[in-house]
C-alpha positions as CSV (number, residue, x, y, z in Angstrom):
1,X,-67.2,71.5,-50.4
2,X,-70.6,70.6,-48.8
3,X,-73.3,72.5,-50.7
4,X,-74.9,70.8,-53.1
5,X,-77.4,72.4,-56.1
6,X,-79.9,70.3,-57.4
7,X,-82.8,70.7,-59.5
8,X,-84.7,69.7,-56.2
9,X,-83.7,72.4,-53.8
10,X,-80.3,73.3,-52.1
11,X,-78.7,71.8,-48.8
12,X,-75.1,72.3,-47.7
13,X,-73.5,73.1,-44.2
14,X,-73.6,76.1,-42.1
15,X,-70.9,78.4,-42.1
16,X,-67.4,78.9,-44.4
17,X,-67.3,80.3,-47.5
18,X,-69.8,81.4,-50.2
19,X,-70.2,78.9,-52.7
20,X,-68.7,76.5,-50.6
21,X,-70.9,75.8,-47.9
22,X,-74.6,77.0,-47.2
23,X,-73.7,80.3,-45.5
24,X,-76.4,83.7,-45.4
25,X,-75.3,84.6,-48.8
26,X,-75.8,81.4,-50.4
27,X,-79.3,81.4,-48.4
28,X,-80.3,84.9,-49.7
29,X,-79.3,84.1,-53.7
30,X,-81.4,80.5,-53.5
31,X,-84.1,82.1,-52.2
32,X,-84.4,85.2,-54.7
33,X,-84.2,83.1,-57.7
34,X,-86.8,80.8,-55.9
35,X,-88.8,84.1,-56.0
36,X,-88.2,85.5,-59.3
37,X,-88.9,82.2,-60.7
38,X,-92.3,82.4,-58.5
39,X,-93.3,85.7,-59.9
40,X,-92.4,84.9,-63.2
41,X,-95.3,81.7,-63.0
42,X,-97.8,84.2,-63.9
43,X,-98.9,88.4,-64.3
44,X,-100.5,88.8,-60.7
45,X,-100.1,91.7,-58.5
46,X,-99.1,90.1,-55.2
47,X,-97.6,86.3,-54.5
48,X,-98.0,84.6,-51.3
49,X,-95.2,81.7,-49.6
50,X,-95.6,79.5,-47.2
51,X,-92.7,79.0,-45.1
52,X,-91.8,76.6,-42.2
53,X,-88.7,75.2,-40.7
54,X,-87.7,71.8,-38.6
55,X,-86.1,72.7,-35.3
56,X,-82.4,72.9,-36.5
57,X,-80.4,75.3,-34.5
58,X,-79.9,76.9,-38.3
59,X,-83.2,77.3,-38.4
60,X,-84.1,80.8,-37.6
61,X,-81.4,82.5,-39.2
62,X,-81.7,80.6,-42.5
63,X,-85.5,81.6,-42.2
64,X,-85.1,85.0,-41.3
65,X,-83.0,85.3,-44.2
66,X,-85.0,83.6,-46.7
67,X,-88.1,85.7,-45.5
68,X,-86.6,89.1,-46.0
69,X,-85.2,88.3,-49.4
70,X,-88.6,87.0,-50.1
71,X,-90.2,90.3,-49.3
72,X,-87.7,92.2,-50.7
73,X,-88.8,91.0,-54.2
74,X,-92.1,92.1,-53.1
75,X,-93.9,88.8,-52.1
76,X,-95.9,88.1,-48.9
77,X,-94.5,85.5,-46.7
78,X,-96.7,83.5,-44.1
79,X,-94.5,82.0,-41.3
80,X,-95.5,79.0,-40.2
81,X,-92.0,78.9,-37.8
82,X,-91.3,75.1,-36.5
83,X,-93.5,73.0,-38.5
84,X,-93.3,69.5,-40.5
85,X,-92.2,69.8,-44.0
86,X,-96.5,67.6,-45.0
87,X,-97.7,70.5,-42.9
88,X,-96.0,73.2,-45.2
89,X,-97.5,71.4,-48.3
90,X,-100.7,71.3,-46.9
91,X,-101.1,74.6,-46.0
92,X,-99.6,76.0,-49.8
93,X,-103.0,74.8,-50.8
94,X,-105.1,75.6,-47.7
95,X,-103.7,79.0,-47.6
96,X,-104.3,79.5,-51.5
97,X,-100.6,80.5,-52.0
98,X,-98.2,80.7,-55.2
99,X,-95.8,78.4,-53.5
100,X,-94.1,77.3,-50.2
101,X,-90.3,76.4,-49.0
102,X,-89.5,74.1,-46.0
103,X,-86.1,74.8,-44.4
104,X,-85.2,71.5,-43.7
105,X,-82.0,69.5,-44.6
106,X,-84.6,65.9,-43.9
107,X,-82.3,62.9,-42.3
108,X,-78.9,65.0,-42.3
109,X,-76.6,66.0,-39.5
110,X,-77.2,69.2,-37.5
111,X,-74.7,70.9,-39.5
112,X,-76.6,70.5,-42.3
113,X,-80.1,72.5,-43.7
114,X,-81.6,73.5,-47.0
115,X,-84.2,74.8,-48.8
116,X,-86.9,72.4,-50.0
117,X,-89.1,74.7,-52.8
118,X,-92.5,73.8,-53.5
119,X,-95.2,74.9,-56.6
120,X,-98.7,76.4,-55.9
121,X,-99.8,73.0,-55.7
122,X,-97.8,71.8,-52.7
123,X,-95.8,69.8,-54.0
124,X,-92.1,69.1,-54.5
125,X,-91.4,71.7,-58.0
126,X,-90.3,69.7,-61.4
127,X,-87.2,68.9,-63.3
128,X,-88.1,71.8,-65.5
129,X,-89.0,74.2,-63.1
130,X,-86.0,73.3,-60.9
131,X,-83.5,74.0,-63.7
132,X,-85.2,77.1,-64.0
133,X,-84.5,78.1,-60.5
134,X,-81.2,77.1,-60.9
135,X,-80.4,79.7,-64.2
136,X,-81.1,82.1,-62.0
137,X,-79.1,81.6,-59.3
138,X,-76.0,81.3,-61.8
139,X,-77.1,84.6,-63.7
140,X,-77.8,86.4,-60.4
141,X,-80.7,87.5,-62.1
142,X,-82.6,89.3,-59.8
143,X,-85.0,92.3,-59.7
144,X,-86.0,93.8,-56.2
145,X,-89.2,95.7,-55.6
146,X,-88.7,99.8,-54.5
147,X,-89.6,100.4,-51.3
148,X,-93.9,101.0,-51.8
149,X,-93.8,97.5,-53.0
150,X,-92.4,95.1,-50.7
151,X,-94.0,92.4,-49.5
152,X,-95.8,91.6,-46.0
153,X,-94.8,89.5,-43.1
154,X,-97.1,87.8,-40.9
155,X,-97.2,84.4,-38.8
156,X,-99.5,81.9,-38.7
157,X,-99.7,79.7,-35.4
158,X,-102.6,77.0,-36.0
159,X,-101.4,74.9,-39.0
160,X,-100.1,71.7,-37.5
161,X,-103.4,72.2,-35.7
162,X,-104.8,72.4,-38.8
163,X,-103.2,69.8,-40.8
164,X,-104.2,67.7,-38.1
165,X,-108.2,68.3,-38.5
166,X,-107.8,67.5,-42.1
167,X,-106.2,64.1,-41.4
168,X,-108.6,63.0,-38.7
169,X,-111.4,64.2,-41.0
170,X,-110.5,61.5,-43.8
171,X,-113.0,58.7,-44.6
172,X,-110.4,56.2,-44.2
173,X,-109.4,57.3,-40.6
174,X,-111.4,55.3,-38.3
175,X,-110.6,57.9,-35.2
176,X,-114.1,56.0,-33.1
177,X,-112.0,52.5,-33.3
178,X,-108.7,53.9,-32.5
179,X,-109.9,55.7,-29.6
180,X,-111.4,52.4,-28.0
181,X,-108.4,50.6,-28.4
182,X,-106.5,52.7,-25.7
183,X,-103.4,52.2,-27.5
184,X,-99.6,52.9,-25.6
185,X,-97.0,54.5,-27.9
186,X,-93.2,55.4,-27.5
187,X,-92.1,58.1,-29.9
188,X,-88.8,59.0,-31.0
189,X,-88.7,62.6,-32.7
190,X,-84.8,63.6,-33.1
191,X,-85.4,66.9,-31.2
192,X,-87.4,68.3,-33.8
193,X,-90.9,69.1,-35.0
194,X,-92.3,65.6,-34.8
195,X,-92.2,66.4,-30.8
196,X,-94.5,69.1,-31.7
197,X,-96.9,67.0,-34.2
198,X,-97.5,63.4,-33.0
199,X,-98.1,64.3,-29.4
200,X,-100.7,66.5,-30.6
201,X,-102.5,63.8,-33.2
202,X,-102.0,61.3,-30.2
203,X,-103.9,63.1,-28.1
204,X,-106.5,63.4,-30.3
205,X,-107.0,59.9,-30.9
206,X,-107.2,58.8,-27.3
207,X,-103.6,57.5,-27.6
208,X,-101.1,57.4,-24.3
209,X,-97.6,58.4,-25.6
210,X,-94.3,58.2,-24.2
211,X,-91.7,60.7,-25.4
212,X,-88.4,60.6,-26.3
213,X,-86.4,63.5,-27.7
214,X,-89.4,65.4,-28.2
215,X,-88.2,68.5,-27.3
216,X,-87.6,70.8,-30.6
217,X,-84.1,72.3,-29.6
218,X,-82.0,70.5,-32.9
219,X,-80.2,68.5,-30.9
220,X,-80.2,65.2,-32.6
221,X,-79.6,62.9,-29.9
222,X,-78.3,60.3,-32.2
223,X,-78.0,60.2,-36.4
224,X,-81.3,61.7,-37.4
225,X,-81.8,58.8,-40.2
226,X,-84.6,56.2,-38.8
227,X,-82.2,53.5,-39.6
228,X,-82.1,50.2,-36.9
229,X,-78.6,51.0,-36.1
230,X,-79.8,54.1,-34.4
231,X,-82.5,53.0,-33.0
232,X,-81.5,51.9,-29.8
233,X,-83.2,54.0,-27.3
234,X,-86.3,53.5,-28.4
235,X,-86.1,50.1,-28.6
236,X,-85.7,49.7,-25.0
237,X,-88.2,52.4,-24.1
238,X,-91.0,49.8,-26.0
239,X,-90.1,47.5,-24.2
240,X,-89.6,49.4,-20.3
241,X,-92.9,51.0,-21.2
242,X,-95.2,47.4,-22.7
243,X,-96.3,50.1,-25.2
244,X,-98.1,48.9,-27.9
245,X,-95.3,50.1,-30.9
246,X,-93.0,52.8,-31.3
247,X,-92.8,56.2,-33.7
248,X,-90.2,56.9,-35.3
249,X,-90.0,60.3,-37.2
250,X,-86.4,62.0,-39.2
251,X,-86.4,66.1,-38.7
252,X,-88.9,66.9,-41.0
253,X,-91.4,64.3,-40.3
254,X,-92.0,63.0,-43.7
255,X,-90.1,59.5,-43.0
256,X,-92.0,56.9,-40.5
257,X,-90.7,54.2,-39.0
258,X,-92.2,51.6,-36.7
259,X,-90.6,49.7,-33.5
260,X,-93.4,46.4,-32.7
261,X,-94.1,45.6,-29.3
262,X,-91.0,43.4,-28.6
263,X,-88.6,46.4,-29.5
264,X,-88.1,45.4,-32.6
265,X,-88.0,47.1,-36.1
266,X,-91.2,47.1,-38.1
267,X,-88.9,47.8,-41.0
268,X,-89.3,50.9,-42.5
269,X,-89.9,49.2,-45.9
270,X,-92.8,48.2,-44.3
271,X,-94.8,51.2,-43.7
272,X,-95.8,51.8,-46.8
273,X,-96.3,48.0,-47.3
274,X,-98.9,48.5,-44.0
275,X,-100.5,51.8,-44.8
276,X,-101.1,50.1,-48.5
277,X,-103.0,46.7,-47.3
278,X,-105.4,48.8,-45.2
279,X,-105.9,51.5,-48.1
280,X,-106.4,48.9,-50.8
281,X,-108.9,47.1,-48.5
282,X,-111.0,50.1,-48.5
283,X,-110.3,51.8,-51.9
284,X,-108.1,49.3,-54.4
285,X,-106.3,50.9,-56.8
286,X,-103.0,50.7,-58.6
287,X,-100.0,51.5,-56.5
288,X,-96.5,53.1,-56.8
289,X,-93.3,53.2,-55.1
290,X,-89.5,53.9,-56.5
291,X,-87.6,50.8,-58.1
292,X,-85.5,50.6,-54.7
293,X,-88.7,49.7,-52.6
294,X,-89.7,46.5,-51.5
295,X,-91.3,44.2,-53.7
296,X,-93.8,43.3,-50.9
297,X,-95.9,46.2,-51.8
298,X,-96.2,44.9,-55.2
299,X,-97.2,41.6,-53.8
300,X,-99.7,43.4,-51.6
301,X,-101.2,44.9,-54.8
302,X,-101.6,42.1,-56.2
303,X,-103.1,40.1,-53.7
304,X,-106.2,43.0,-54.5
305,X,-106.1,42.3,-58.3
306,X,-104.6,45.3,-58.6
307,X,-101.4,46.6,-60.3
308,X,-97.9,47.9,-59.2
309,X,-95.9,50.9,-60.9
310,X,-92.6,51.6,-60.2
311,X,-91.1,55.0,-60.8
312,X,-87.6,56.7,-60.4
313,X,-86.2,57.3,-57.1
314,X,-87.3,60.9,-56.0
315,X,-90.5,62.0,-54.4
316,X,-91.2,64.0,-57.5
317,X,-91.0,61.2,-59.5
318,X,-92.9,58.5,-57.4
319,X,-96.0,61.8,-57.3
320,X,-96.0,61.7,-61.4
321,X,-96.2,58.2,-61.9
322,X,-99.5,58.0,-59.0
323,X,-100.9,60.5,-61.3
324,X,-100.1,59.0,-64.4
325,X,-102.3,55.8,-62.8
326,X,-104.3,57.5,-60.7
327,X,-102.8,55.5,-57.4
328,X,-104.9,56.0,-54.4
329,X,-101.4,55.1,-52.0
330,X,-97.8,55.5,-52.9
331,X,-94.4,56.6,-51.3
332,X,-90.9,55.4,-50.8
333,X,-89.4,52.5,-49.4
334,X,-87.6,55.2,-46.9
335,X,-91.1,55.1,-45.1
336,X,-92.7,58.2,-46.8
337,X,-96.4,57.1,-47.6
338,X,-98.5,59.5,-49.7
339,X,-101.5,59.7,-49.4
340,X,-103.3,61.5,-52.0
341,X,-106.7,62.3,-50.6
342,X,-105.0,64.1,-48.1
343,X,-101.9,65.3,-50.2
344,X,-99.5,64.6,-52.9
345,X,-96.5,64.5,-50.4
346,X,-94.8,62.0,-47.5
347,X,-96.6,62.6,-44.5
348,X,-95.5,60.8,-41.5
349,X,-99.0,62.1,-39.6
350,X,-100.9,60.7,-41.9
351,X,-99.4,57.3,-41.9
352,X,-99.7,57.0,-37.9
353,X,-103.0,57.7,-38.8
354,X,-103.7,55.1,-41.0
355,X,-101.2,52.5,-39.6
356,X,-103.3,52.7,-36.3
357,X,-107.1,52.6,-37.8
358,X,-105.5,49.2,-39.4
359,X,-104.0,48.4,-36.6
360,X,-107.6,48.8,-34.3
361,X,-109.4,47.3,-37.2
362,X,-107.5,43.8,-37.1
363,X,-107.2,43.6,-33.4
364,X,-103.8,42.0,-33.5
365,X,-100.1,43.0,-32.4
366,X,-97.3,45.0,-34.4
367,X,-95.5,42.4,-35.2
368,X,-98.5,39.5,-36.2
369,X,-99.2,42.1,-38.5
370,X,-95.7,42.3,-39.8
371,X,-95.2,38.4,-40.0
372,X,-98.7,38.6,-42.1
373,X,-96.4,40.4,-45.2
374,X,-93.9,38.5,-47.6
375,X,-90.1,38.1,-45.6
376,X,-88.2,40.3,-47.9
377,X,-84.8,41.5,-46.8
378,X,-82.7,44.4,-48.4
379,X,-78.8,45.4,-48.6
380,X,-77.3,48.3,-49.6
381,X,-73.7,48.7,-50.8
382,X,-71.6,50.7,-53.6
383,X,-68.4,50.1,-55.6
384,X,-66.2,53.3,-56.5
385,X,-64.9,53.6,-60.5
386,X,-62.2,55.3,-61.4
387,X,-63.2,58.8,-63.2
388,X,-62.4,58.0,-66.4
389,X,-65.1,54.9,-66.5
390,X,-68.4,55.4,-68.5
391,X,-70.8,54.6,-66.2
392,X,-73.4,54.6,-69.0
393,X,-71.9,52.8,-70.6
394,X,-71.1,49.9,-68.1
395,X,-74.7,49.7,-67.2
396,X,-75.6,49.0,-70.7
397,X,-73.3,46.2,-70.4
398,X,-74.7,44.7,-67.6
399,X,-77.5,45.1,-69.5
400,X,-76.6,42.8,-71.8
401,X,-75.0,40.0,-69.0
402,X,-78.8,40.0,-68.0
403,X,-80.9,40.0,-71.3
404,X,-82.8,37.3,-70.0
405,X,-83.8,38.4,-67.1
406,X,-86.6,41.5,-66.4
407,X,-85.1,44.9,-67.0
408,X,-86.1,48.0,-66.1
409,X,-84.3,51.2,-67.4
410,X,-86.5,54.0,-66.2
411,X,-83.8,55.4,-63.2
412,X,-80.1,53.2,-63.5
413,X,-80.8,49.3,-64.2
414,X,-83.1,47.2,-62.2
415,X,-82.7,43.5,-62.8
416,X,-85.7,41.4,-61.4
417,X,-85.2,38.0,-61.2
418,X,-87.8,35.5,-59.5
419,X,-87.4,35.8,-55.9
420,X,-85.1,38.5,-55.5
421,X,-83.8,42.1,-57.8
422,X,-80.9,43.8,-58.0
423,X,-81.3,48.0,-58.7
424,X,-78.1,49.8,-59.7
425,X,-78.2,53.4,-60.1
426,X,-75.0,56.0,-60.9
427,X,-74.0,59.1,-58.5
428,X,-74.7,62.1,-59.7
429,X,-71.8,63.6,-57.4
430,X,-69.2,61.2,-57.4
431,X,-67.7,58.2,-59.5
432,X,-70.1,55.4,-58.3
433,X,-72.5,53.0,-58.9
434,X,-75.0,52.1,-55.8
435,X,-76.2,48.7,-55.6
436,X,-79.6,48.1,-54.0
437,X,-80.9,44.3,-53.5
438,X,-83.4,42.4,-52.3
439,X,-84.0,38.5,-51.5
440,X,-85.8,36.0,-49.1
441,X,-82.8,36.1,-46.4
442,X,-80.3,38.5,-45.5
443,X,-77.7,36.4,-46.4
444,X,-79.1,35.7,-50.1
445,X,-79.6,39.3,-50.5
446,X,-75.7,40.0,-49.7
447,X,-74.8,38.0,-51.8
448,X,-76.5,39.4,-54.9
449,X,-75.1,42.7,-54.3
450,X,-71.5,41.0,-54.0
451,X,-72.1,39.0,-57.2
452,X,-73.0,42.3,-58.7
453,X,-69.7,44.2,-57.7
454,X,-67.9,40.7,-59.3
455,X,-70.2,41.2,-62.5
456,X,-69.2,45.2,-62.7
457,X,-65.3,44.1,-61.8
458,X,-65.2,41.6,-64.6
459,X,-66.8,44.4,-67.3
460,X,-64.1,46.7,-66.5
C-alpha cells in the first residue's frame, strides 16, 4: 500500500487500486472534501483556489482531476499549471483566494505525487483543520452544486513572474550589489519547476547560470532528495564551469541546497544557518527551526543576543512557533528558510535571494563563508521494534537514563548534551524509532546514535 493520509495532505503512487495507491478516484475524493471543508470556512457565495503543480508526468492528470472536482462543488479554480509549491502560497494571498493546493509529492520518486492543501492565508492548513478534511473523506460527505452553480476555470500565466517582483522588492535584497558582483551559478533543478524559477530570478539579478536538468519534463535524472549522495553531477559541473556555487532545488522548490566553489556541499543544514546570519545582521530577532536542525543556527542567534526556539518537526509546526515569538527567519534543517516578510512558507527563491545579497555583501567565497559557522556534523539512523513494544513508553524511559541532561519533550525526546544532542522521534507508519544526532565530527556523531540504539536495546 503506498498512499498515505495525513492530517497534512495526501501522497501515494500512481496507478492500482482505490484506496491502495493514489489513483483518479482517490484524487477526486481528497479533493472534494478539501472543498467541502473550504466552503464550510465561512457563508460566502463564491470561493476561489489556487492551484499549481511541479512537473511530474502525473501532473496534469491529477490536476485536471482535482480542478473539475473543485468546480463541480461550485468553487472557482485559478490554474497556475507548472509552478513552485512558495509561488502557490504566494499567490493564495495575492490573488485574495479562500485557499490553494500544490500537486506536488516534494523530494519523492516520480511515481509518487499528492496534494499539499493550503488555508486562505497561504499556508500549510492545521492539525485541526486537517482532521477535518480527513472526516470527510471517510464519510464521503459531499454535496455537489446543480448545474447553474458550478464554478469557473481560468489560468493565470504571470505568477512565478510575479512571485519574483515581490522577492526582489524586499528591503533586505540588495539586487544593486548582487548585480555588480557578476556572479557564475550551476543549477541543478530535477527536471522540474525550479528550471522554470531560478533562471528567471538569475536573470534578474545579473547572474550567469549554468543549467542542469532544467527542463520541466519529470524526469528526475537522479533521486529528487538534495542529499550529497546524489549530488554528483553538479558537483563536477561547479567545478568544469569555475562558477561561483551551485543551486540545488527538490521538485517543488521549497528545499535549497548549496555546492561552494570547489564542488563541494555547503550542507544543506547550512542554508538556513546562512540566510539567518545575514537576516539577523539586518533585523535581529528570535529564531526557529525543528528540534532535528542544526544547533549552529542557535549559535548564530546567539552570537546577536538573540534567542533560539525550537519547534516540532513539520513546516506547520516550525510557522506556529515564529509566530508565537515573532521570528523574523526560520525553516528546517532540510534547507527550507522562511522568510516571513515575504511569506510564511519554505521558499527556495527567496533564499537564493538572500544567500547571494550576503554573499555580495561579504565579498568572500562559498566556502570561507561556510568555514566562518560552528563545524557541526549530523547522522541519521533508525532501529525497528517489534509491534508489540510501547514506544511511549520506552521514550519515557530513556527519559529517565538521561534526567541529568537537557530534555526536550515537545516532538519524540531530544537530549542535549554540551557539544553534541541526540533527537529520537517514533514512526507514525511503522514500528520505529528514528535517531537524529549531532556532534563536532562525523565520527563522534555516529557514535551517539549507535550508543543510542545500545541504550534503547538494553531498555527492552
Amino acid at each position: 500500500m503506498s498512499l498515505i493520509k495525513s492530517i497534512s495532505g495526501f501522497r501515494g503512487t500512481i496507478g492500482g487500486k482505490p484506496g491502495d495507491n493514489l489513483t483518479p478516484i482517490d484524487a477526486v475524493k481528497f479533493a472534494a472534501a478539501y472543498g467541502t471543508w473550504l466552503k464550510n470556512q465561512s457563508d460566502k457565495t463564491e470561493y476561489k483556489v489556487i492551484v499549481g503543480r511541479d512537473a511530474r508526468i502525473s501532473g496534469q492528470m491529477v490536476s485536471q482531476l482535482v480542478c473539475s472536482t473543485l468546480q463541480g462543488l461550485g468553487i472557482n479554480i485559478i490554474d497556475l499549471g507548472l509552478s513552485t509549491t512558495p509561488t502557490v502560497e504566494v499567490m493564495v494571498t495575492d490573488l485574495r483566494a479562500d485557499g490553494g493546493i500544490i500537486l506536488t509529492a516534494s523530494h519523492n520518486p516520480k511515481e509518487w505525487n499528492a496534494l499539499k492543501l493550503l488555508n486562505a492565508k497561504g499556508e500549510f492548513v492545521s492539525a485541526n483543520d486537517g482532521a477535518q478534511i480527513l472526516a470527510y473523506v471517510d464519510q464521503d460527505d459531499y454535496n455537489f452544486a446543480e448545474v447553474d452553480d458550478l464554478g469557473s476555470y481560468e489560468t493565470f500565466d504571470y505568477a512565478i513572474d510575479l512571485h519574483i517582483d515581490k522577492i526582489l522588492a524586499l528591503p533586505l535584497v540588495n539586487v544593486e550589489a548582487i548585480q555588480k558582483k557578476n556572479f557564475k551559478v550551476a543549477i541543478d533543478a530535477v527536471n522540474s519547476t525550479g528550471g522554470i524559477a531560478i533562471p528567471k530570478l538569475l536573470e534578474r539579478l545579473n547572474v550567469v547560470h549554468y543549467d542542469m536538468y532544467c527542463e520541466p519534463n519529470g524526469q528526475f535524472p537522479h533521486n529528487p532528495e538534495p542529499l550529497k549522495e546524489h549530488l554528483g553531477d553538479i558537483c563536477a559541473k561547479v567545478i568544469a564551469e569555475k562558477a561561483d556555487f551551485g543551486i540545488v532545488v527538490d521538485p517543488d522548490v521549497d528545499r535549497l541546497a548549496i555546492i561552494d566553489e570547489k564542488g563541494e556541499m555547503f550542507g544543506e543544514e547550512y542554508t538556513l544557518v546562512a540566510v539567518a546570519d545575514y537576516v539577523l545582521s539586518k533585523t535581529p530577532s528570535a529564531t526557529v527551526s525543528n528540534l532535528s536542525s542544526s544547533r549552529a543556527l542557535r549559535d548564530v542567534t546567539e552570537k546577536y543576543g538573540q534567542k533560539y526556539s525550537p519547534s516540532a518537526v513539520g513546516e506547520v509546526n516550525v510557522v506556529t512557533e515564529m509566530k508565537n515569538i515573532g521570528a523574523k527567519i526560520g525553516g528546517e534543517g532540510n534547507g527550507g528558510i522562511i522568510y516571513p516578510e515575504l511569506h510564511y512558507g519554505r521558499d527556495s527563491l527567496v533564499g537564493i535571494a538572500l544567500f547571494l545579497t550576503h554573499l555580495a555583501e561579504l565579498n568572500i567565497s562559498v566556502s570561507e563563508l561556510r568555514a566562518s559557522y560552528p563545524a557541526y556534523f549530523m547522522a541519521k539512523k533508525k532501529i525497528e521494534l517489534t509491534p508489540e513494544i510501547n514506544v511511549d513508553e520506552l521514550l519515557v524511559k530513556i527519559q529517565e537514563v538521561y534526567k541529568d541532561e537537557q530534555i526536550n519533550t515537545v516532538d519524540g525526546v531530544k537530549i542535549d548534551f554540551p557539544t553534541e544532542w541526540v533527537h529520537l522521534r517514533k514512526s507514525n507508519t511503522e514500528p520505529i524509532i528514528r535517531i537524529y544526532t549531532e556532534s563536532t565530527s562525523e565520527e563522534n556523531a555516529n557514535k551517539l546514535a549507535d550508543k543510542m540504539i545500545e541504550s534503547i536495546k538494553n531498555i527492552i
